[in-house]
C-alpha positions, -999 to +999 in steps of 0.1 A: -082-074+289-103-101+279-128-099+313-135-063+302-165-070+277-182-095+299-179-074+330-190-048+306-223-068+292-231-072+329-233-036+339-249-024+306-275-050+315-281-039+350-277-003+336-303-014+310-328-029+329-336+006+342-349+021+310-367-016+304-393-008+334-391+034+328-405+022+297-436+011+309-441+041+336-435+064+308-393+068+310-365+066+285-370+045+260-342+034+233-346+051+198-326+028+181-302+028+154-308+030+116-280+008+097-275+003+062-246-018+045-231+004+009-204-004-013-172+019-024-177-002-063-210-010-078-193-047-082-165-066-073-141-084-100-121-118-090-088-115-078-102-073-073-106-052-041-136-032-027-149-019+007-183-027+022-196+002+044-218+000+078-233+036+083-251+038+118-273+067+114-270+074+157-302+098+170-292+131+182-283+137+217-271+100+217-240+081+212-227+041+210-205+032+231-164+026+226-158-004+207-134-013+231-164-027+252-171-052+227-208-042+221-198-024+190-188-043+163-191-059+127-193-096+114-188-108+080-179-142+075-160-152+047-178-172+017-180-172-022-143-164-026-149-128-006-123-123+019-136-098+045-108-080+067-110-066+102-133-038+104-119-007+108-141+020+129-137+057+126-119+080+159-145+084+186-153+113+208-145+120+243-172+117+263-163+120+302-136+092+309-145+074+274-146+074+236-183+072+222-193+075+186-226+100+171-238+114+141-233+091+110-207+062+121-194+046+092-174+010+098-155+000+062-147-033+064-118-046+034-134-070+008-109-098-016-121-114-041-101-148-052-094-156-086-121-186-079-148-164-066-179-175-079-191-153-104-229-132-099-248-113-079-252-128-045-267-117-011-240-110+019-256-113+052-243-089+077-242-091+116-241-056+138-244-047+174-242-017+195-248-001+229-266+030+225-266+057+258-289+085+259-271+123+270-299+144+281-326+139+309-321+108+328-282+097+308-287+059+308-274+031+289-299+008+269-296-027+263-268-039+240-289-044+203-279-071+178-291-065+139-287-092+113-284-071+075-286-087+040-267-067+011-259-077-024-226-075-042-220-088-077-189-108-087-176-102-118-148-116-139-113-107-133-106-077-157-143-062-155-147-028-153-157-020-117-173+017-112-164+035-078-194+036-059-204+063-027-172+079-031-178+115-013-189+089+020-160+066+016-136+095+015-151+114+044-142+083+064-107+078+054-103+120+061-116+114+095-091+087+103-063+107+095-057+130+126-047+166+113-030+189+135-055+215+152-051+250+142-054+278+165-050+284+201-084+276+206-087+244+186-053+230+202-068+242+235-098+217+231-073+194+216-056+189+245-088+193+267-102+162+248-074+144+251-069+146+291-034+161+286-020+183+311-003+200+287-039+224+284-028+240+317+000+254+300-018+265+267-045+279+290-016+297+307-004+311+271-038+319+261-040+341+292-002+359+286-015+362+249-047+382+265-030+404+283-017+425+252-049+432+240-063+469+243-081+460+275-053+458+297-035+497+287-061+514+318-044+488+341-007+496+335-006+531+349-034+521+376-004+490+382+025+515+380+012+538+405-005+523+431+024+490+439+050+516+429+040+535+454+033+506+483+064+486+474+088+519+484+112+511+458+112+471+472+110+447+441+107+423+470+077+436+483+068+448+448+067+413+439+045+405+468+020+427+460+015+420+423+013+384+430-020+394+454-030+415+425-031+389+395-049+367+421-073+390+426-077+389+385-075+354+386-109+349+411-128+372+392-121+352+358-124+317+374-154+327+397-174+343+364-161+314+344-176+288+367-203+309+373-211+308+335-207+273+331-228+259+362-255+282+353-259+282+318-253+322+318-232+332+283-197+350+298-200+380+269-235+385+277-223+406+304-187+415+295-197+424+258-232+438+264-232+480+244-238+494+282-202+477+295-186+486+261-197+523+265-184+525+299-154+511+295-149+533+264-157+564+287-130+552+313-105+548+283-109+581+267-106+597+303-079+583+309-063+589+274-072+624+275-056+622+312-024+607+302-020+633+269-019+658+302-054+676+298-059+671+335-044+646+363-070+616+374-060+607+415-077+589+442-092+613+470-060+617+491-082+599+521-091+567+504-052+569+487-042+570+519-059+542+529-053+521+503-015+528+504-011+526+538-033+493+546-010+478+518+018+486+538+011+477+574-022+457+573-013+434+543-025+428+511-060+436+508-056+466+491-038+450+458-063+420+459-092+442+456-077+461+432-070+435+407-110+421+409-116+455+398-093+457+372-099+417+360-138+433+351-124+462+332-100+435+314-130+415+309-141+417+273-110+409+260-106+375+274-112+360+238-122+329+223-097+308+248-119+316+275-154+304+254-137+271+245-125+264+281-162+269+292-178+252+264-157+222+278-165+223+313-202+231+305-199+201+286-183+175+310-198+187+339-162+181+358-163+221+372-132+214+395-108+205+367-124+236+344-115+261+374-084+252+375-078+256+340-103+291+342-074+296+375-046+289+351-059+313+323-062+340+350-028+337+362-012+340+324-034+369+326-018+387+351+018+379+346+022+409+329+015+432+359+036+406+376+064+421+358+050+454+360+041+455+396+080+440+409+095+468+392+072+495+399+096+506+420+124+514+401+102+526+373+090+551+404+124+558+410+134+567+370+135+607+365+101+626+365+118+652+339+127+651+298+112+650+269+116+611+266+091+608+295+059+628+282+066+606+252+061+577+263+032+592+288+015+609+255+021+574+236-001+553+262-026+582+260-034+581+222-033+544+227-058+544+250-082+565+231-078+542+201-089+514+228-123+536+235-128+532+202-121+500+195-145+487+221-179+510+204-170+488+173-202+467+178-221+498+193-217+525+168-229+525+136-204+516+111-203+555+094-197+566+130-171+542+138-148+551+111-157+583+112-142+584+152-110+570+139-107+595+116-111+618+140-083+603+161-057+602+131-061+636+125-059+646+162-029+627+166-014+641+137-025+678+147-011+674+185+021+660+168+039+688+153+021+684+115+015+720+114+043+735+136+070+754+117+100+739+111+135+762+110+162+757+087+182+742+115+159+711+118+175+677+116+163+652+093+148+634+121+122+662+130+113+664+086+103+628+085+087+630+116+063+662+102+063+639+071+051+611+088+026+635+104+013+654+075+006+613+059-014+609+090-034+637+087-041+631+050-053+592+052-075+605+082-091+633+060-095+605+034-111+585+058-134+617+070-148+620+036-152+584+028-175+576+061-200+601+051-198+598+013-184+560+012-194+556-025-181+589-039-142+573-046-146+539-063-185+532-066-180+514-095-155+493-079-178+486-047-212+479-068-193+455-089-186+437-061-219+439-045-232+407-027-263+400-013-273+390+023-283+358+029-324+351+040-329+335+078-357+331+100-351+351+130-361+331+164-391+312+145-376+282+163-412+262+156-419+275+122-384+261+106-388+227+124-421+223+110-405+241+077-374+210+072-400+179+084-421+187+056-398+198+034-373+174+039-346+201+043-318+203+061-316+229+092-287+257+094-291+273+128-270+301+132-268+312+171-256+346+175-258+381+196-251+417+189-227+419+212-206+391+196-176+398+181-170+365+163-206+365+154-202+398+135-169+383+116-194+354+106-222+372+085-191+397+073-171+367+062-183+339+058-221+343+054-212+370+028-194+346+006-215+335-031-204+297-030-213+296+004-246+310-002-253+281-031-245+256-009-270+267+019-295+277-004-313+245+003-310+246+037-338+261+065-319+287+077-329+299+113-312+327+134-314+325+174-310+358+188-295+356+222-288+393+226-309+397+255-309+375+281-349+357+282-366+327+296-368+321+258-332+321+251-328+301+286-348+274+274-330+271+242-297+276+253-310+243+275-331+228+248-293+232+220-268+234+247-255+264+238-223+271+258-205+297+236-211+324+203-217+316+179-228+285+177-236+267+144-257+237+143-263+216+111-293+190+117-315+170+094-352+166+113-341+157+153-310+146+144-278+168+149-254+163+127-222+185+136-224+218+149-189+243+159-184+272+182-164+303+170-155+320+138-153+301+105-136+306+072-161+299+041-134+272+030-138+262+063-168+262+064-178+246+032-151+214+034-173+208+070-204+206+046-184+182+023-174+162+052-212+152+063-222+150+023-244+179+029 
């Protein structure tokens, strides 16, 4: 492996030669690197220990290349006693087939003292280099850079109290070495994303199977039940068939959208989780509910029914394929955060083949259910229409359904109205179950829990009732004890807070959000909310970017951030970014990432 660094050196100088006449016609021009050498001690005793510390402070939208290449490294050579040890650099980042480095790099290099070392304060020179590559624009790689640094260490006598010295940095850097196990579907999603493994396919593929339990999907089932029961003619065979056709008819609308998204820049839930599509959907649920609880009997005019049934039958499989694009859109806003991270990775490494197939892969974890549904439609057909046990089960997906209307108005109602709707539904459900029927002296025990069960229901919905028009009349000293305040942001004064943190000094807390976002919501409910996070941002510029409503503002700085999913937080000091994360955030979460960056 020795040839790779020269070969390397070569191309980054043919590579770099570019950006060396841009230069002069006005092109990319390389920003450099700050470096500065620190200490983990104030001073080093004889025969004692300590850490010197290269922190490359690398410009935003920039990274150095993988030390591998042999462009990045560190040089200390041993004098005055001090043994210096290989330098050990931090994990990189993936960046397309490589590993790069941005933000602040810190490389610790070990320090020995002898028992010999001579004693005082003497000056350690220092050589650096690094490749830097620009990411936006015209991506090109500047000419390798070599830096000679001078630092001082004092050399005390063995026994001499040494004080620890930049400790919150040094211990940032050892944290980051140690490789902790992701958390969450999502995070081990991108985990194995960044890592090349194939073994994303299969969590996309449980991501998708995980989906398909969410309220989104109960509309589908009957729709599933009745239209391949009814083609297959009691054939799992052909039952089979046919639901295959129909999850790949969910799996191009998911994978088309999804690439759609990413190629464009378009947000997926700006359309999926926009109040209009919410409010429909919610319409189509509570018909359907109402439907299924037998107020009336929803069917296809007998002509198209016809058609559709019999085409599926003799002419093939349009029908079914057609029908599950439809039904993939109704499914739509409950595709979750898998979906955001897998296009927040393919917006980000531009390689749209390997992200459809993994959008592809999503889908089809996605429609495995009616997979299952749709091959035994048949005999589910075939199972008797009479008995009690039947309009149970029928009346069951019904009241489920109309809790799944109002589940998706959570973000469209106002709060008083939202819980007031559930009530509502608790004390239907209670009513239309049998709370209020007589009971005779012959009923079992079965049927007394069950009116007991009932007459609960209908109690903690009345509770409810009261409480969402009169929510501080039980426990208001409770709740104003409690009582936190909201925190301050500048809403879309993108300008005004730049200018804001360069004079100020001050950090930048952008907060990237829409109404429509669920996991924005959870963010100023949970994590926002919280006091010691509030202390710890206090200093910060805090700026909101409303991308409710799709703009040529919000296009350009979706472009300007790169802002591929909601919310998006980015943490910057001036230009520089220095972290940023997609998705929902704990406060301890939330407030070890500020630790992390000394922030």
């Amino acid at each position: 492996m020795s040839w790779i660094a020269p070969l390397v050196l070569v191309v980054a100088t043919l590579m770099g030669s570019t950006p060396l006449r841009a230069e002069a016609d006005g092109g990319p021009v390389s920003p450099g690197v700050p470096v500065r050498a620190i200490w983990s001690t104030d001073a080093i005793a004889a025969d004692g220990t300590s850490e010197l510390g290269l922190l490359f402070n690398v410009p935003a939208k920039h990274h150095i290349t993988d030390v591998e290449f042999g462009l990045f490294y560190v040089t200390v050579s041993d004098s005055l006693g001090l043994l210096f040890g290989e330098p050990q650099f931090p994990n990189g980042e993936p960046f397309h087939d490589e590993v790069c480095y941005r933000g602040d790099v810190l490389v610790r290099v070990p320090v020995t003292a002898t028992p010999d070392a001579v004693l005082g304060t003497h000056a350690i020179p220092v050589e650096v280099g690094y490749q830097i590559c620009q990411e936006y624009g015209q991506e090109v790689c500047f000419l390798p850079e070599d830096k000679q640094l001078t630092t001082s260490l004092e050399i005390r006598a063995a026994g001499s109290q040494i004080i620890a010295a930049n400790e919150r940095i040094f211990a940032d850097a050892r944290a980051t070495g140690e490789q902790e196990e992701p958390k969450g579907l999502e995070a081990r999603l991108l985990a194995a994303l960044e890592g090349g493994s194939w073994t994303a396919f299969l969590v996309a593929f449980l991501g998708g199977i995980l989906a398909s339990f969410t309220p989104c999907v109960y509309p589908v089932i009957p729709i599933t039940i009745g239209y391949i029961g009814g083609s297959s003619a009691g054939k799992p065979l052909r039952g089979l068939m046919l639901s295959t056709i129909f999850a790949l008819g969910i799996a191009i609308v998911y994978s088309g959208l999804g690439l759609f998204a990413a190629a464009t820049g378009t947000l997926f839930g700006s359309i999926s989780g926009s109040p209009v599509v919410n409010i429909v959907i919610a319409i189509v649920f509570g018909i359907m509910g109402i439907s299924m609880l037998g107020a009336f009997d929803i069917a296809l005019p007998a002509a198209l029914q016809s058609s559709l049934t019999g085409g599926a039958a003799k002419r093939g499989f349009f029908g079914p394929l057609l029908l599950g694009m439809a039904s993939g859109l109704v499914m739509a806003p409950c595709v979750g955060p898998v979906i955001v991270a897998l296009l927040a990775w393919v917006a980000r490494t531009g390689d749209l083949f390997y992200g459809w197939a993994l959008l592809f892969t999503f889908s089809l974890g996605l429609g495995l259910l009616f997979l299952v549904i749709g091959t035994f439609a048949g005999a589910i057909q075939a199972l008797p229409r009479a008995g009690s046990w039947m309009e149970t089960v029928k009346k069951g997906f019904g009241w489920i359904l109309l809790a799944g209307a109002i589940y998706m108005l959570r973000l469209t109602l106002p709060e008083y109205l939202y819980y007031a709707a559930w009530s509502v539904l608790l004390i239907a459900f209670s009513v239309f179950s049998g709370a209020f029927d007589s009971l005779t002296e012959e009923a079992t025990a079965k049927q007394r829990l069950g009116k007991t069960f009932t007459l609960i229901v209908f109690l903690i919905g009345g509770i409810f009732l009261f409480k969402s028009f009169y929510p501080n009349a039980i426990g208001a000293t409770t709740e104003s004890a409690g009582a936190t305040t909201e925190l301050e942001w500048m809403v879309n004064k993108e300008e005004e807070a730049l200018r804001m943190a360069e004079s100020s000094g001050k950090p930048i807390l952008i907060d990237v959000y829409a109404d429509w976002c669920v996991a924005c919501v959870e963010l100023d409910e949970k994590t926002w909310i919280v006091p010691t996070v509030q202390q710890r941002v206090d200093e910060f510029v805090r700026l909101k970017l409303d991308f409710t409503k799709e703009t040529p503002w919000v296009k350009e700085m979706k472009q300007k951030y790169k802002i591929t999913g909601m919310p998006t937080v980015i943490l910057q000091e001036g230009d520089r970014e220095i972290t940023r994360f997609t998705g929902f955030k704990p406060a301890k979460d939330f407030i070890a990432l500020l630790d992390r960056h000394n922030l």
